[in-house]
C-alpha positions as CSV (number, residue, x, y, z in Angstrom):
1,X,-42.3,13.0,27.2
2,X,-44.1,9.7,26.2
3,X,-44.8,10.9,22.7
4,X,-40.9,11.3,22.5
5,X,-40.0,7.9,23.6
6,X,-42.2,6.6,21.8
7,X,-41.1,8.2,18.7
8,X,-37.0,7.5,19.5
9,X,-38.5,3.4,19.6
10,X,-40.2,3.4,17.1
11,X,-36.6,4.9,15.0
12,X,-34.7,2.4,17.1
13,X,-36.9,-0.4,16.0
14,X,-36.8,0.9,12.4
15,X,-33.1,1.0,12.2
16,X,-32.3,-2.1,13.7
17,X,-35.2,-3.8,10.9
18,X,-33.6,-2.0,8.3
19,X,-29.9,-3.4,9.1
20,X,-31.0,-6.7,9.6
21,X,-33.7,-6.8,6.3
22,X,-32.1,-7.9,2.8
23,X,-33.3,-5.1,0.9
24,X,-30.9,-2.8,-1.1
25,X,-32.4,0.4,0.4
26,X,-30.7,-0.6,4.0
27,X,-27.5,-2.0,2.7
28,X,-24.7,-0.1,2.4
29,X,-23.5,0.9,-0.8
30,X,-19.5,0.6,-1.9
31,X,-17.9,2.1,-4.7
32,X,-14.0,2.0,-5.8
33,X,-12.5,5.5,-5.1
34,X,-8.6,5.1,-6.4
35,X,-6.3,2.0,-8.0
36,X,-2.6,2.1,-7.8
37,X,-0.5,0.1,-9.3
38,X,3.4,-0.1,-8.9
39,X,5.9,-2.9,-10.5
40,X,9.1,-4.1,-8.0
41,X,11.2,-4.4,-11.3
42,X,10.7,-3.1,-14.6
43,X,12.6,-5.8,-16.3
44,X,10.1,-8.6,-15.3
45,X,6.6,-6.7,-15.7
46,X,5.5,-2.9,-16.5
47,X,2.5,-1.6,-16.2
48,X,0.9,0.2,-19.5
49,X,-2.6,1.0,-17.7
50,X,-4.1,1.5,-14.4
51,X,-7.0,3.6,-13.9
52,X,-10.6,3.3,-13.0
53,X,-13.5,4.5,-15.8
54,X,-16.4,5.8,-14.9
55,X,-18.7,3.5,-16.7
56,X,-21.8,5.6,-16.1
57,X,-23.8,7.1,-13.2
58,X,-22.9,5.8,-10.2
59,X,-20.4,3.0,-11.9
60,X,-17.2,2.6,-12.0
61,X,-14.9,-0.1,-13.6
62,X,-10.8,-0.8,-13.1
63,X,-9.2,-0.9,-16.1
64,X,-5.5,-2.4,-16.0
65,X,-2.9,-3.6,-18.7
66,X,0.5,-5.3,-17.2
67,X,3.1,-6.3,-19.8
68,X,5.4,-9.3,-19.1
69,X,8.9,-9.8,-20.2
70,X,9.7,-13.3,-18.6
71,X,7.0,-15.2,-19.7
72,X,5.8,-18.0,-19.1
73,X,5.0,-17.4,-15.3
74,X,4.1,-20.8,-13.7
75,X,5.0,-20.5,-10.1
76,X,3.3,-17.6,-8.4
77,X,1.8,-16.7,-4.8
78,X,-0.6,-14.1,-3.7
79,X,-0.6,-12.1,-1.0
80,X,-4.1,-10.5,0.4
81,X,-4.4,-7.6,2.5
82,X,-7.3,-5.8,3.4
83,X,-6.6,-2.3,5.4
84,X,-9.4,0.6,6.8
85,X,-8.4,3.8,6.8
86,X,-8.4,5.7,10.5
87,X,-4.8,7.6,11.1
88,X,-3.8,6.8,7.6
89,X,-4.0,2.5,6.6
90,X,-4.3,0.2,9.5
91,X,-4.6,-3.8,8.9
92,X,-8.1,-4.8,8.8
93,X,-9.3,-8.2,9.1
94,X,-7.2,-10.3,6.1
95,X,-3.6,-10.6,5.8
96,X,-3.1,-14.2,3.7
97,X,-0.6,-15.3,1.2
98,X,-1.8,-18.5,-0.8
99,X,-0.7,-19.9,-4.5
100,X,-2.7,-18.2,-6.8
101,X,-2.1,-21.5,-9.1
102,X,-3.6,-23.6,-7.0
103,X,-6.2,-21.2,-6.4
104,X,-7.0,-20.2,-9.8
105,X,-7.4,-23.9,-10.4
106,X,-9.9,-24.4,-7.8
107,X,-11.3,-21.1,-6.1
108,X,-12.9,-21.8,-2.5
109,X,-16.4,-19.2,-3.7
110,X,-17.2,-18.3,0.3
111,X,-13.7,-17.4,1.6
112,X,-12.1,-13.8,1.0
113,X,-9.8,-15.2,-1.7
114,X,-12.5,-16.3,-3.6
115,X,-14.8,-13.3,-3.9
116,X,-11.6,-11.4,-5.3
117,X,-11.0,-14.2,-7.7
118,X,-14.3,-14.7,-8.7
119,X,-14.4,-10.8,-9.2
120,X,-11.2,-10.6,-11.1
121,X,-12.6,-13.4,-13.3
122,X,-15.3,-12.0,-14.9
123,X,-13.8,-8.9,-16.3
124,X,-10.1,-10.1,-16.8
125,X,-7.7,-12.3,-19.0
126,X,-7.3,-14.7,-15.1
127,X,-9.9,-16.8,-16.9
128,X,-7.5,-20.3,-16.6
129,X,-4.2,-21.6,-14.5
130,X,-1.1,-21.7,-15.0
131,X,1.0,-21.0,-17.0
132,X,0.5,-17.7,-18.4
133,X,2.5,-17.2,-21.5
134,X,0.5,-14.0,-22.2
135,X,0.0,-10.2,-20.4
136,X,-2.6,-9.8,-17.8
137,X,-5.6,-7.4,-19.1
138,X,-8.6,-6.8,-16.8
139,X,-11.1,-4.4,-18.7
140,X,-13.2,-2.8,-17.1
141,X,-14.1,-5.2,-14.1
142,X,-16.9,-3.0,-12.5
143,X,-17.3,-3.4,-8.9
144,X,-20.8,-4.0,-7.5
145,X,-22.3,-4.0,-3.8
146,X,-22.8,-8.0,-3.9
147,X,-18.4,-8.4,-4.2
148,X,-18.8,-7.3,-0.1
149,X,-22.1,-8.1,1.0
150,X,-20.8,-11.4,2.7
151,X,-18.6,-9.1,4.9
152,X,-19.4,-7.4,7.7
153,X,-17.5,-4.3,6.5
154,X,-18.8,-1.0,8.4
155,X,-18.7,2.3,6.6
156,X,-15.4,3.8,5.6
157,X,-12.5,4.2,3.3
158,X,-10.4,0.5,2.5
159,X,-7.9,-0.8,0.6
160,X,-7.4,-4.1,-0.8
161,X,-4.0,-4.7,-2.0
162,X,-2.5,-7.0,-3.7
163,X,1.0,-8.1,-3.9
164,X,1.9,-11.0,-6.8
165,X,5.5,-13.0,-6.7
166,X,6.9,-15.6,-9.3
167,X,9.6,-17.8,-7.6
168,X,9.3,-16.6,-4.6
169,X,10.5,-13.2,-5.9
170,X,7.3,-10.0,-4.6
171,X,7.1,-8.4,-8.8
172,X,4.2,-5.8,-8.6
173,X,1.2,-4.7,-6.5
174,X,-2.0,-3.4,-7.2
175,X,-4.0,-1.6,-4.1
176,X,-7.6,-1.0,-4.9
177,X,-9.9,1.8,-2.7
178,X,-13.2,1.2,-1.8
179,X,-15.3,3.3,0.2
180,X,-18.4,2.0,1.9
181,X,-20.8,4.9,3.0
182,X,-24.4,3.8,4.9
């Protein structure tokens, strides 16, 4: 009987250790699963490509092409939403509409926003602020563990969406899944 508590302690003690050390063998790991992408109306913006690539074992990168028609686009907003998956989607933490202008301009690196832009960045055509005379092309962003590790995100299925509108007019969204497993 002591041998056994002992034993379920010492697990105990290794489990919490492992969720409070740093190293990549305790974190959780996150992967995107599914991208949709859908365009409010047709005669403003289409999009030619949405799809994730599988860049090679155990990566994955979004690969997205949207064509504008009204160009150039100088007044938009963003609206964030983050949703976990239980009975179908259910809000989850973030709900925020900001000017992606503004933010483009001047990302905040430690807030939600700024993780996503910072993300979008790096494998994208978002590289600068308004105006955008040309059509938005992210190739191949790949999504890695360090995009979520500032969030305390248990495991599960998510979705981030995101909904873009140009004078104050919702144009397209694009809903990414990500599913983090222990």
């Amino acid at each position: 009987m002591a041998e056994l508590a002992s034993s379920r302690l010492i697990l105990v003690t290794a489990a919490i250790l492992c969720s409070l050390s740093l190293g990549s063998e305790c974190r959780s790991k996150s992967r995107f699963i599914n991208m949709q992408c859908e365009s409010y109306n047709e005669s403003y913006a289409v999009f030619e490509k949405c799809k994730l690539n599988l860049l090679g074992r155990g990566r994955v990168g979004a690969d997205m092409y949207l064509k504008l028609f009204q160009t150039p686009v100088e007044n938009c907003w963003i609206n964030w939403a983050m949703y976990r998956r239980y009975n179908g989607f259910q809000p989850f933490l973030y709900n925020v509409s900001t000017d992606l202008c503004q933010l483009l301009g001047n990302p905040n690196a430690i807030s939600f926003q700024g993780l996503v832009i910072n993300a979008i960045k790096k494998g994208s055509n978002l590289n600068h602020s308004c105006p955008y005379n040309h059509d938005i092309i992210v190739d191949n962003m790949e999504f890695s563990d360090d995009f979520l590790k500032t969030l305390p995100l248990p495991q599960g299925v998510y979705k981030i969406q995101l909904r873009f509108a140009t004078y104050k007019v919702w144009r397209v969204q694009v809903a990414v899944f990500i599913e983090r497993t222990e």
